[in-house]
C-alpha positions in Angstrom: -42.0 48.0 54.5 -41.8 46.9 50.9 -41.4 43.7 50.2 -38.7 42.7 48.2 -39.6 40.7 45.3 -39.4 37.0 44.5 -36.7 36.1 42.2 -37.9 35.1 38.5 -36.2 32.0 38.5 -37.2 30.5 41.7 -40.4 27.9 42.0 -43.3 29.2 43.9 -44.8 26.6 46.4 -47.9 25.7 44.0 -46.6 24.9 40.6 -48.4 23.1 38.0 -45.8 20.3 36.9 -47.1 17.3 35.1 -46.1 14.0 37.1 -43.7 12.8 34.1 -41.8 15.8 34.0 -40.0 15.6 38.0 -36.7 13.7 37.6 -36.7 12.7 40.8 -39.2 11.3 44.1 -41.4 14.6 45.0 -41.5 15.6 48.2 -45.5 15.1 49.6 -46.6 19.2 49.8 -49.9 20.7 51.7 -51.4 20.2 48.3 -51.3 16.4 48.3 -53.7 16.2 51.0 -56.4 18.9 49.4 -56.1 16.6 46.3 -58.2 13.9 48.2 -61.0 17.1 48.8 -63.2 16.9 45.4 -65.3 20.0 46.1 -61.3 21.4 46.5 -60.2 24.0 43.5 -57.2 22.7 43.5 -58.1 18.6 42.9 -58.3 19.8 39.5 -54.5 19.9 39.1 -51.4 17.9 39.5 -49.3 19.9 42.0 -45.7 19.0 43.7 -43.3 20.6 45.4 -39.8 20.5 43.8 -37.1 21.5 46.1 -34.8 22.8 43.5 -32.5 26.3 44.9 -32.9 29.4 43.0 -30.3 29.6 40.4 -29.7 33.6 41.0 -29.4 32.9 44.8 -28.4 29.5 45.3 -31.0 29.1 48.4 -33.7 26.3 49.0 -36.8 27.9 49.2 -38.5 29.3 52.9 -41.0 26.6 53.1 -38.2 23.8 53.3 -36.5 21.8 55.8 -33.3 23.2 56.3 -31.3 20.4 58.6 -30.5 18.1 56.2 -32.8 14.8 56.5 -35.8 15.0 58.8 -38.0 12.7 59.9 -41.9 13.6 58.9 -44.7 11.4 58.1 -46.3 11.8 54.8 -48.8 14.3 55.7 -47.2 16.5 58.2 -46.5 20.2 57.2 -43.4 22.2 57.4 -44.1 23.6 60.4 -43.9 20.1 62.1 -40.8 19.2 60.3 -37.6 18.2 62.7 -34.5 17.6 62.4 -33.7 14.1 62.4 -32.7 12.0 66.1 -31.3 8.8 65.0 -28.1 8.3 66.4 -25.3 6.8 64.1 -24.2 3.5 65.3 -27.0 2.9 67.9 -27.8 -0.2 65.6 -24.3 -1.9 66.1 -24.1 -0.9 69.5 -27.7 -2.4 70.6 -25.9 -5.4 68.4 -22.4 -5.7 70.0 -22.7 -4.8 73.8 -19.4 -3.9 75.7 -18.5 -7.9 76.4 -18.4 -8.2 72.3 -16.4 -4.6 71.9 -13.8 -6.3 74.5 -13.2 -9.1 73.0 -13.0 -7.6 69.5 -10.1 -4.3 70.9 -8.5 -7.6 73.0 -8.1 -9.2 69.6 -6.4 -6.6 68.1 -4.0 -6.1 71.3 -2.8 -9.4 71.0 0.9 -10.5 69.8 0.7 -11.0 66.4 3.5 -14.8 66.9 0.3 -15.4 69.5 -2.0 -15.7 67.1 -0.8 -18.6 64.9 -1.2 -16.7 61.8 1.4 -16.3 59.3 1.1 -12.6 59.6 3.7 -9.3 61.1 1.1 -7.9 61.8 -2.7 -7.6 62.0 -5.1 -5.4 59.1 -8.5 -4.4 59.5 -9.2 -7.0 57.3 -7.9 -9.5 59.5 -9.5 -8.4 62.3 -13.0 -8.6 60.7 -12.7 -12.0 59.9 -11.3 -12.8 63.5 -13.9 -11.0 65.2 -17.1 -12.9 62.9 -14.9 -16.0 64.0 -15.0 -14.9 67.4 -18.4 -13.7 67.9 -20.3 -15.8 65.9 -22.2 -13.2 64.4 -21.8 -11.0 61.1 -19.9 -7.9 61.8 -19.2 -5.0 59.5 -15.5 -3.7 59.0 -16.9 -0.1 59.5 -17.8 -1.4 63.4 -15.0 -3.3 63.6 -13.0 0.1 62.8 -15.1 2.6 64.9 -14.3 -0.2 68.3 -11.0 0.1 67.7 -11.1 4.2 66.8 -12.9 4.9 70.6 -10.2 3.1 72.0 -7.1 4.7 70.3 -6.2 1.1 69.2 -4.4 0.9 65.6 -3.0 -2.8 65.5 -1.4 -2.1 61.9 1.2 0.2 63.0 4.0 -0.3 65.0 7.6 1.9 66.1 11.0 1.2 66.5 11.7 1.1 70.4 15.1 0.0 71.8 14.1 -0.8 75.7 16.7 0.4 78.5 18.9 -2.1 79.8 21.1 0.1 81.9 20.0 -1.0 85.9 21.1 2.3 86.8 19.3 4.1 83.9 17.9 6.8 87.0 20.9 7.4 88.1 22.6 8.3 85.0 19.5 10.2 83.5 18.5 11.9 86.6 22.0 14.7 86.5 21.4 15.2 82.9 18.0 16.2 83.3 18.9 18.1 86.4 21.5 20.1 84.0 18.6 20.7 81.6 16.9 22.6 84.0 20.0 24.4 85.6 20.5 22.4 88.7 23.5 20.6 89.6 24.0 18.2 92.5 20.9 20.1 94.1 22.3 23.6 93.6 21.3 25.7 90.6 24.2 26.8 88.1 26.2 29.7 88.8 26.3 32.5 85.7 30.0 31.0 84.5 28.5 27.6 84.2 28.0 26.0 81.0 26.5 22.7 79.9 27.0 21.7 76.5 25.3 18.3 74.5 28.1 17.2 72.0 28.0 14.1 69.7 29.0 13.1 66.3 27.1 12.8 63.3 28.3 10.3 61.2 28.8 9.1 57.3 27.6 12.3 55.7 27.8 11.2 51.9 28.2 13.9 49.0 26.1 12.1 46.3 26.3 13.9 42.3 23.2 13.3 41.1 23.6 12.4 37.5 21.1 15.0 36.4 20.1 18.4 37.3 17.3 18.7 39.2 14.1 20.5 38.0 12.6 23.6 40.2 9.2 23.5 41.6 6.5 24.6 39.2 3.0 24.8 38.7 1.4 21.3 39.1 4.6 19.9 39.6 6.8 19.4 42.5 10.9 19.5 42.8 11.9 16.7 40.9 15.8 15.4 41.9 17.5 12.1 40.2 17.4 9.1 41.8 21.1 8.2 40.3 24.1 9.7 42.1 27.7 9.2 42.1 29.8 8.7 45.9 32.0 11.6 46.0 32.8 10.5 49.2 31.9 11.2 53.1 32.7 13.3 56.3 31.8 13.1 59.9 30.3 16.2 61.7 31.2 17.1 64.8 29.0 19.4 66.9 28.6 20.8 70.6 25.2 22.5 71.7 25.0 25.0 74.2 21.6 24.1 76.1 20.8 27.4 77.5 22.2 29.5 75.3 21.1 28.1 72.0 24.5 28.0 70.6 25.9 25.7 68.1 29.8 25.2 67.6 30.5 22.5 65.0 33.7 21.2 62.9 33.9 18.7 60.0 36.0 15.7 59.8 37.5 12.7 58.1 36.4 10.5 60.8 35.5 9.8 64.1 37.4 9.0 67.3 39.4 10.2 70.4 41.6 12.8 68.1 38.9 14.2 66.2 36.7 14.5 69.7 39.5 16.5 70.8 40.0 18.9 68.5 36.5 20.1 69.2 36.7 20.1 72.8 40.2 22.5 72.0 37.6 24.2 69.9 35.3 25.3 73.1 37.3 25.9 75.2 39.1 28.6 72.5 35.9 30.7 72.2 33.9 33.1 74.6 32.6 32.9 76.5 33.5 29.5 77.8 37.5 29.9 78.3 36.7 31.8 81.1 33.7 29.6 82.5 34.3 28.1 86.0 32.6 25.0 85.6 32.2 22.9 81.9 29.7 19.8 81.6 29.5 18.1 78.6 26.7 15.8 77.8 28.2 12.5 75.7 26.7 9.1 75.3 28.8 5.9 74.8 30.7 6.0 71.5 33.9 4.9 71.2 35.0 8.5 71.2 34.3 9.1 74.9 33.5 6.0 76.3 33.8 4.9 80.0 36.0 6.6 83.3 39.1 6.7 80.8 37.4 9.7 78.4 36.5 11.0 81.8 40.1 10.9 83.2 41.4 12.4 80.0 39.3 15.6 80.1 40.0 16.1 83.2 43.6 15.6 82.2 43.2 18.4 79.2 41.1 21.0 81.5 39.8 20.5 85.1 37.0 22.6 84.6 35.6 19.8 82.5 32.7 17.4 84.0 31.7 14.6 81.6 28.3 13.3 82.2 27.6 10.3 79.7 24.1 9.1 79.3 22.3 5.7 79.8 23.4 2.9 76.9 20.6 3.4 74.7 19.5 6.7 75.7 20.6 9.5 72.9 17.3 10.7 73.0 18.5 12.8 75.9 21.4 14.1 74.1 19.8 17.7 72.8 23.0 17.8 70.1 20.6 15.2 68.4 17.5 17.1 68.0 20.1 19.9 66.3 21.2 16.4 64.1 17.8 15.5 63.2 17.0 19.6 62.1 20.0 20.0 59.6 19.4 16.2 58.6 16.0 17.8 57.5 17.1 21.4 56.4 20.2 21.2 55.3 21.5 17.4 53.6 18.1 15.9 52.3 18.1 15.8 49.6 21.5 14.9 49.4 22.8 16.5 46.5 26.5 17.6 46.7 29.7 17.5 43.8 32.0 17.6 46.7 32.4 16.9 49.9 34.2 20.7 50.4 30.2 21.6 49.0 29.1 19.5 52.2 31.1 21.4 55.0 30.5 24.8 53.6 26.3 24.2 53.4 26.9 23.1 57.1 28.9 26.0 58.1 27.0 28.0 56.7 23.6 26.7 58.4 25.9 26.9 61.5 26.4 30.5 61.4 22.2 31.1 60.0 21.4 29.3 63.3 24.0 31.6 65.7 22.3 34.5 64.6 19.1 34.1 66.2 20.1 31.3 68.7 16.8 29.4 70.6 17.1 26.7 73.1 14.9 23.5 73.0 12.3 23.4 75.4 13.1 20.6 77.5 10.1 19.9 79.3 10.9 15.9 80.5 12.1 16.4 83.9 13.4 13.6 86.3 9.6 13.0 88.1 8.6 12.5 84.4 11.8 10.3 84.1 10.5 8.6 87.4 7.0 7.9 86.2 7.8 6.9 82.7 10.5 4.4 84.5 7.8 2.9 87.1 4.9 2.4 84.1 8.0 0.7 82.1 9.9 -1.4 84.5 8.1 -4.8 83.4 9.6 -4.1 80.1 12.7 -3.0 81.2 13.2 -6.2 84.0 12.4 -8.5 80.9 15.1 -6.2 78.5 17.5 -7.2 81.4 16.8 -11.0 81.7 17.6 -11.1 77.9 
């Protein structure tokens, strides 16, 4: 088999450098050691090996170690070359056993009023200095940083949380939930049943902006102006079907029992839901359809209605919301509208896109998830109560 020949510009494994021309430490080469040999031929030369890559090829030549850093004495060949053991962070862990990683993630766990500091909350920086406080000992931030990383701990951020207060926060979630999976009352929904998540959204400003705004372009990203003129603002009014993916939705000046009606009247015009048997809609506690009086007068206006209000405090399981927070996205950021009649027809229209291909949310919290979520939160919730 012929051999295919070395490329021109790559550096056999005996070269004759003189020691002032390599630019950088040598690496010690088989020919180091025949140097100390006088009667050897090759004492009579300077050689090194120079692990430069071939400029043709890019590739390090055969005869070096290709893991990276390796740990080899000063006379040891290639063949005896390995890749290196070392572990990172053995060093600080042989330093700071478990007792000192505890005390350093209980640190950061603590309640920042707790403390005494006239901090909101705690940075890495103020953790480092705790901990050398603490411990007694120097400690680096990158340890401090990799204790808190293998325990999922990240003191410097925080969420907004509104804890349940309702006592009977089960009882109400627990038939919504059921709904969301088709069951009602232990029984699954007949084919003429229909549950529907209804809410409004509120304040929907038209803002001019006071200067055109620029495309996208290369290097450059959609530019809009921060100045705007109010032209005003509308309220929208939506109801989504949970199993069928539909969306009906109406515009209005503002909120409250009149406007709630009118798109109630709107359901109940359109098919296939003026000929269901059974209607549940899914409200929270707005002043729009608030308490047993909103349920009295729906069942006043159509006795197929059922109106299942959620926990105080608990939109998140109102699905009209997730359909909020998607044209909140999509549709009115950035805010950019000459009129409000400019604001109800990009809804509408975003309306009808979505009605074409309609897709439910995949609810997957169900009421044992409710019911384990509830049991790992009820210290939080008793204390939300006391208050």
């Amino acid at each position: 088999m012929e051999r295919k020949p070395r490329c021109q510009d790559q550096l056999p494994l005996f070269v004759l450098f003189p020691k002032h021309s390599c630019k950088r430490p040598a690496i010690p080469s088989v020919a180091e050691r025949w140097l100390s040999n006088p009667s050897s031929a090759f004492g009579l030369f300077c050689c090194f090996t120079s692990i430069l890559p071939c400029p043709t090829t890019r590739r390090l030549p055969w005869w070096t170690c290709r893991h990276g850093k390796c740990n080899a004495g000063e006379v040891v060949g290639h063949l005896a070359i390995s890749p290196s053991k070392i572990v990172r962070g053995v060093a600080e862990r042989l330093r700071f056993p478990p007792l000192d990683q505890a005390l350093v993630q209980a640190m950061a766990c603590e309640v920042v009023v707790e403390t005494e500091l006239p901090l909101s909350r705690q940075s890495l920086a103020d953790l480092v200095r705790r901990a050398q406080a603490t411990l007694g000992k120097k400690i680096g931030r990158t340890t401090v940083w990799r204790m808190l990383h293998e325990a999922a701990i990240k003191p410097w951020q925080y969420e907004h949380w509104i804890f349940p207060r309702d006592p009977q926060f089960a009882e109400k979630a627990g038939p919504i939930l059921d709904l969301y999976a088709g069951i009602w009352e232990g029984k699954p929904l007949g084919p003429k049943d229909y549950a529907l998540s209804m809410d409004e959204k509120t304040s929907i400003q038209a803002r001019g902006r006071k200067h055109d705004e620029m495309p996208p372009e290369a290097n450059q990203t959609r530019r809009v102006e921060t100045e705007y003129d109010r032209n005003g603002a509308l309220q929208y009014l939506a109801a989504w079907d949970v199993h069928r993916g539909i969306v009906l939705g109406r515009c209005a000046a503002k909120t409250g029992i009149q406007p709630f009606g009118h798109l109630v009247d709107q359901v109940l015009s359109q098919a296939p839901y003026d000929e269901a048997e059974r209607l549940f809609f899914i409200v929270d506690n707005g002043s729009s359809h608030r308490g047993k009086a909103s349920v009295e007068r729906m069942r006043r206006r159509d006795k197929r209605i059922i109106l299942v209000h959620t926990p105080v405090h608990a939109s998140w399981l109102n699905q009209v919301e997730i359909y909020f927070s998607i044209i909140q996205r999509k549709v009115l950021t950035p805010n950019d509208f000459a009129t409000l009649n400019a604001v109800r027809v990009r809804l509408a229209l975003y309306e009808e896109l979505s009605n074409r291909t309609p897709k439910p949310f995949k609810w997957k919290f169900t009421r044992q998830d409710l019911l384990d979520w509830l049991k790992r939160a009820s210290p939080h919730i008793l204390a939300a109560s006391a208050a």
